[in-house]
C-alpha positions in Angstrom: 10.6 33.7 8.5 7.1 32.0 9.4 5.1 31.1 6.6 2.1 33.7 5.8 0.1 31.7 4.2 -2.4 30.2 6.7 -5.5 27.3 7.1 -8.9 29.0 6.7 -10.3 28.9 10.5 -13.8 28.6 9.3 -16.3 25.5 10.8 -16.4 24.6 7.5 -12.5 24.0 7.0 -12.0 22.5 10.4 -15.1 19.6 9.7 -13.2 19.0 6.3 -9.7 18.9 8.4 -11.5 16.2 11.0 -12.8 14.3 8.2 -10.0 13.8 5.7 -7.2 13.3 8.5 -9.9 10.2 9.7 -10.8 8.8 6.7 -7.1 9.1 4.6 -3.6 7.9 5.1 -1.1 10.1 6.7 0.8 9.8 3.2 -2.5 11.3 1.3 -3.6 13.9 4.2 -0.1 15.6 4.2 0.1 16.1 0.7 -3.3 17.4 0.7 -2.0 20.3 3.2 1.0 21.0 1.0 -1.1 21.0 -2.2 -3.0 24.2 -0.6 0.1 25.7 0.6 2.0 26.0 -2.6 -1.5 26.4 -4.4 -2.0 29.6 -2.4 2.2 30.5 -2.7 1.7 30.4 -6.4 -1.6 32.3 -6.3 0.3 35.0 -4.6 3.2 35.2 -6.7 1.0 35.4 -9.8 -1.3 38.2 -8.0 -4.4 36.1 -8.2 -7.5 36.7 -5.8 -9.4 33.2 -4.7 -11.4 32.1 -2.0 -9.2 30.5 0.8 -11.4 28.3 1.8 -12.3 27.1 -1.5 -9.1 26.2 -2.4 -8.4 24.6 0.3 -11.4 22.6 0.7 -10.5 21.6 -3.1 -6.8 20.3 -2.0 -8.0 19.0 1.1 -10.5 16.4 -1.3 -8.5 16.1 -4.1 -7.4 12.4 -3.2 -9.8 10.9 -1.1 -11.4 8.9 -4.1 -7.9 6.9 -4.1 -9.0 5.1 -1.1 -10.4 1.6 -1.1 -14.1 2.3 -0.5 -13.8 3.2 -4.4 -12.2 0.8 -5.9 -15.3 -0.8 -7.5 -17.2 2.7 -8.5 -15.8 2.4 -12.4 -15.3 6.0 -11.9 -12.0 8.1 -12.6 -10.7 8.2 -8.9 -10.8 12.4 -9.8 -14.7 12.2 -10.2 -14.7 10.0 -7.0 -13.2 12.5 -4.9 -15.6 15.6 -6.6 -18.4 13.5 -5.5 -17.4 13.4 -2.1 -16.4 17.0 -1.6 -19.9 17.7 -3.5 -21.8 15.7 -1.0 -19.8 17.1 1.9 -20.4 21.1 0.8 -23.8 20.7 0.1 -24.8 18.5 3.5 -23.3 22.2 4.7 -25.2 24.4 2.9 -22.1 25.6 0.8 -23.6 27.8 -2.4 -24.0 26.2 -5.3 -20.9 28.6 -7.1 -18.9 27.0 -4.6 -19.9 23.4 -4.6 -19.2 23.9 -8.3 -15.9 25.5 -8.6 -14.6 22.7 -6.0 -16.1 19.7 -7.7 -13.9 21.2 -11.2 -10.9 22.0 -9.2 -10.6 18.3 -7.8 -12.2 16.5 -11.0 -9.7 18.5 -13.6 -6.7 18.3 -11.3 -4.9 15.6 -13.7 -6.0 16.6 -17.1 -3.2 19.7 -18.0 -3.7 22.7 -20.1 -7.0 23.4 -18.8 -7.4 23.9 -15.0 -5.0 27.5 -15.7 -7.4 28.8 -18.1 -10.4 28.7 -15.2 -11.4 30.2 -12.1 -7.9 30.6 -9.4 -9.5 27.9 -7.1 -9.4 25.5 -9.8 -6.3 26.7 -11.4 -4.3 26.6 -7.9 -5.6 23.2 -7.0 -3.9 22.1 -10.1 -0.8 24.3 -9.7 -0.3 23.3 -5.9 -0.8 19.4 -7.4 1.7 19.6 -10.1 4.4 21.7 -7.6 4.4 19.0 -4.8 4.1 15.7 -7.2 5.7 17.0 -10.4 7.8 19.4 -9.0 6.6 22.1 -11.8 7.4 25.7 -11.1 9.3 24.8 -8.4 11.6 27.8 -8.2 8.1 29.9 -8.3 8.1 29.6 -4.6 10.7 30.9 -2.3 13.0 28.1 -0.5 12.1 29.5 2.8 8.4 28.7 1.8 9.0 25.6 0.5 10.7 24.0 3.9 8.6 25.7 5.9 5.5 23.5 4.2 7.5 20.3 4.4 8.6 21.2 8.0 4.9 21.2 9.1 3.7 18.4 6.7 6.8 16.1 6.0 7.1 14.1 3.1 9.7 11.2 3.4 10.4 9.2 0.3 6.6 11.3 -1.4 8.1 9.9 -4.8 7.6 6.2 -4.3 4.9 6.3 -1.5 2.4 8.2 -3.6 3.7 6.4 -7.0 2.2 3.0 -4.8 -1.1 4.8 -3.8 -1.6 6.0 -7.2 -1.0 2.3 -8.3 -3.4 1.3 -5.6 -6.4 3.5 -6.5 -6.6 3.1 -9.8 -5.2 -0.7 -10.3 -8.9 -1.9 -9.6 -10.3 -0.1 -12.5 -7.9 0.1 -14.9 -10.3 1.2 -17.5 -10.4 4.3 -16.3 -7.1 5.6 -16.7 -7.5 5.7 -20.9 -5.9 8.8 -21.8 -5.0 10.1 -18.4 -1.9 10.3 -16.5 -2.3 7.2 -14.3 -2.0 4.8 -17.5 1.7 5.7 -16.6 1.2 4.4 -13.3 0.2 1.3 -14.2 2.7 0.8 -17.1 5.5 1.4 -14.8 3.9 -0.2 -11.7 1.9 -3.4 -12.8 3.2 -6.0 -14.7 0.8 -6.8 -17.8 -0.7 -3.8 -18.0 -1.9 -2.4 -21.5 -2.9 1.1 -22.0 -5.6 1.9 -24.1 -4.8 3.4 -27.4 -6.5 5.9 -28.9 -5.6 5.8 -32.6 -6.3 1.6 -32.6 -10.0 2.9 -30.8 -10.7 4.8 -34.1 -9.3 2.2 -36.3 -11.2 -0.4 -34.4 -14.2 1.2 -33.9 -17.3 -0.2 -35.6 -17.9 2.4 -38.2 -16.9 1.0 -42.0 -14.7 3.7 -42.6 
C-alpha cells in the first residue's frame, strides 16, 4: 500500500529540499526525510493536527549544524542548525510563529521530556528523531510504513554512520555536549574523552559553601 503521508509541495519546501540535499551528506539528507515521515506517521496515530510544512522544514534542518562550517561556532550543533533554518525562513518571509516553532523543534530535538509537552511541530520533530535513531515507539508505526520510508530513503548500516557524524560534529567542541546526549558519543567514540560532571561543577564551583 503507498505511503499517505507526503512532502509539502510548497516553494518554500522545495528551496529547503534544494538546499539541504546540496549542502549535507547523503547519510544526513536521508535521515532528515525519514525524520518527517515517521514524525508525521506518529502525529497521525496520536490524532495530532500540525503544519506540514513546518514540520518538515524542522526535520529537513535538524542536522545541518553537524557539518564542518560549524565546527568552530562553540555552539551546541542543535542551536547551529536553528540558526540556520531561522535565517533561511525569515530571508522568506516565513511568520514569526513559524520561524519560532521551527527554531524550538530543531534546537530541543536532543534534550527528552520536553519537546512532547509543546506545540506537534516541535513534539514530532522529536518523535520522528528518536523513532529513526533510537528506534523509540517503533511498533507505533505500521511495518508497511516503515519500509515504505526506508524504501524511498535507504539507510544502510544508519547505526554506525550517523554514530561517526555525530562524533564528527560535535568532537571539535567538546564543551558543548555537558549534560547532553552526545557526551555519549564522545565517550564511546573518542579516546580521552572526559564528560563534564555536574555534581563536581557544584562542588567545584567558587562559592565557599
Amino acid at each position: 500500500m503507498p505511503l499517505d503521508v507526503e512532502v509539502p509541495r510548497t516553494e518554500l519546501a522545495r528551496e529547503a529540499t534544494e538546499l539541504v540535499r546540496d549542502t549535507t551528506s547523503e547519510l544526513i539528507y536521508h535521515h532528515s526525510r525519514r525524520v518527517y515521515f515517521f514524525g508525521a506517521l506518529q502525529g497521525r496515530a496520536r490524532g495530532l493536527s500540525w503544519d506540514p510544512e513546518l514540520l518538515y522544514l524542522g526535520a529537513l534542518f535538524h542536522d545541518v549544524g553537524l557539518g564542518a562550517e560549524f565546527h568552530t561556532s562553540g555552539r551546541r550543533f542543535e542551536v547551529d542548525s536553528a540558526d540556520e533554518a531561522r535565517r533561511f525562513l525569515r530571508a522568506r518571509g516565513v511568520p514569526d510563529d513559524g520561524v519560532r516553532r521551527v527554531w524550538t523543534a530543531i534546537a530541543l530535538h536532543t534534550t527528552p521530556g520536553i519537546p512532547e509537552h509543546m506545540e506537534p511541530e516541535v513534539a514530532l520533530v522529536t518523535a520522528g528523531v528518536e523513532y529513526d535513531v533510537l528506534g523509540l515507539g517503533f511498533d507505533a508505526i505500521t511495518a508497511e510504513d516503515r519500509a515504505e520510508v526506508v524504501a524511498q530513503h535507504p539507510r544502510p548500516d544508519f547505526k554506525n554512520r550517523i554514530l561517526e557524524a555525530f562524533r564528527q560534529g560535535v568532537e571539535p567542541k567538546p564543551e558543548t555536549t555537558f549534560g547532553n546526549v552526545k557526551a555519549d558519543v564522545l565517550a564511546h567514540c573518542t579516546p580521552g574523552f572526559e564528560r563534564g560532571d555536574f555534581v563536581r561543577t557544584i562542588r567545584e564551583s567558587p562559592w565557599p559553601e
